[in-house]
N, C-alpha and C positions, 0 to 999 in steps of 0.2 A: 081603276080597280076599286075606288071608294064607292062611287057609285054604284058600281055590279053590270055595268055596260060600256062600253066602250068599239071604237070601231074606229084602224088604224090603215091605210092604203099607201103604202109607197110606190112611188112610180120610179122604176128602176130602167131598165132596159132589156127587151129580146137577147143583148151581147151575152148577159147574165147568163143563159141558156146556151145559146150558140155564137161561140166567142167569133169574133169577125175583127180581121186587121182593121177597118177603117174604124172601129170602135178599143182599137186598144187600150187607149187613156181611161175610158169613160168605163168598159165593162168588166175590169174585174173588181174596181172598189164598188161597184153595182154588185157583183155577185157575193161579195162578202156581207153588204147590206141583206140581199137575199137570207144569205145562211144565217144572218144573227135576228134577222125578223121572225123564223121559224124558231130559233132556240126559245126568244122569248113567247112568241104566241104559243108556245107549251108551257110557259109559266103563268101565264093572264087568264087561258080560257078558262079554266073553271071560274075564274071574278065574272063572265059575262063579257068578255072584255076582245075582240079577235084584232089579229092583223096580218094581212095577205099584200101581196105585190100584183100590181102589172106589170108588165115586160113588153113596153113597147117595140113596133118595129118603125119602119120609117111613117112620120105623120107631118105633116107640114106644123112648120115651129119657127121661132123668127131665127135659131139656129140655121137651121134646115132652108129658110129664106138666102141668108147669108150665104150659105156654102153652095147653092145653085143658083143664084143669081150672080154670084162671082164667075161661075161654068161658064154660062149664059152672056155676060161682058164679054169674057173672054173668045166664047166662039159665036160668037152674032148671033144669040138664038134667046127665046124668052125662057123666063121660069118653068113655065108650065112644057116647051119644050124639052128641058133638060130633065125636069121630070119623068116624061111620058120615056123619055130615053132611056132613062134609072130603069123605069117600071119593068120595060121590056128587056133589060139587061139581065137584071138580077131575078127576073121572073114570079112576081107579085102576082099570085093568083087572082085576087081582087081583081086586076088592073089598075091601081091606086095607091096612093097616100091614104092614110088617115088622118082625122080632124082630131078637132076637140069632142063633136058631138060624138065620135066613136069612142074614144076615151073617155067621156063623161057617164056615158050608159052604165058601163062597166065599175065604175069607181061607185057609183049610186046602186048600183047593186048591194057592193062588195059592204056598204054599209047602211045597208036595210037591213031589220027585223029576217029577211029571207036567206040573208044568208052569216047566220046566227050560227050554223053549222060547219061552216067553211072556215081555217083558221090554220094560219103558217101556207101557206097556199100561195102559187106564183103562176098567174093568166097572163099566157101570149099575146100579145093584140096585135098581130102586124099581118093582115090579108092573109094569111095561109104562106108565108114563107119557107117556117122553120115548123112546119108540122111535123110532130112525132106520134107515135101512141102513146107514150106519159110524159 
């Protein structure tokens, strides 16, 4: 706010949006993060100042390692097996995980000079899962 610029990105999670049992723990102290990132990004933007959420969906993360390569132990099959399994289960448009490089695009966006305009704002990032109109 001192400065008259600022550029703030949480990364929250997709549950945020579309709450999902496997994400019980994790998504609604994420949605509450959500709503009080908007309260204030109405009190900062006139300083110059924005901040917007991602809403990740599934990305490969050493989490996300862990909890499929445990699957994968468990039924003789590799990571990317149990993956590809996910993928087709729950019906990832993409056909994929995301990375870091898809999350990173995004976030480098969200705090350039272009999107100066954008402020209290929450981007899905997860292949086309949980697509809505707003």
């Amino acid at each position: 706010v001192e400065r008259k610029w600022g550029r703030i990105v949480n990364i929250a999670t997709g549950a945020a949006k579309y709450p999902a049992a496997m994400r019980v723990l994790s998504g609604p102290p994420r949605a509450a993060l959500v709503n009080y990132t908007v309260a204030v990004a109405k009190q900062v933007a006139k300083h110059g100042v924005t901040i917007n959420n991602i809403l990740p969906g599934m990305h490969h993360t050493d989490g996300i390692r862990g909890m499929f390569d445990g699957q994968a132990e468990a039924n003789g099959t590799s990571y990317d097996e149990e993956v590809a399994k996910f993928v087709k289960q729950v019906r990832i448009p993409v056909g994929r995980f995301g990375d870091a490089e898809d999350m990173g695009m995004f976030v480098a966006m969200f705090c350039s000079d272009m999107a100066g305009y954008a402020t209290g704002q929450s981007l899905v990032v997860d292949g086309g899962m949980g697509n809505s109109i707003f």
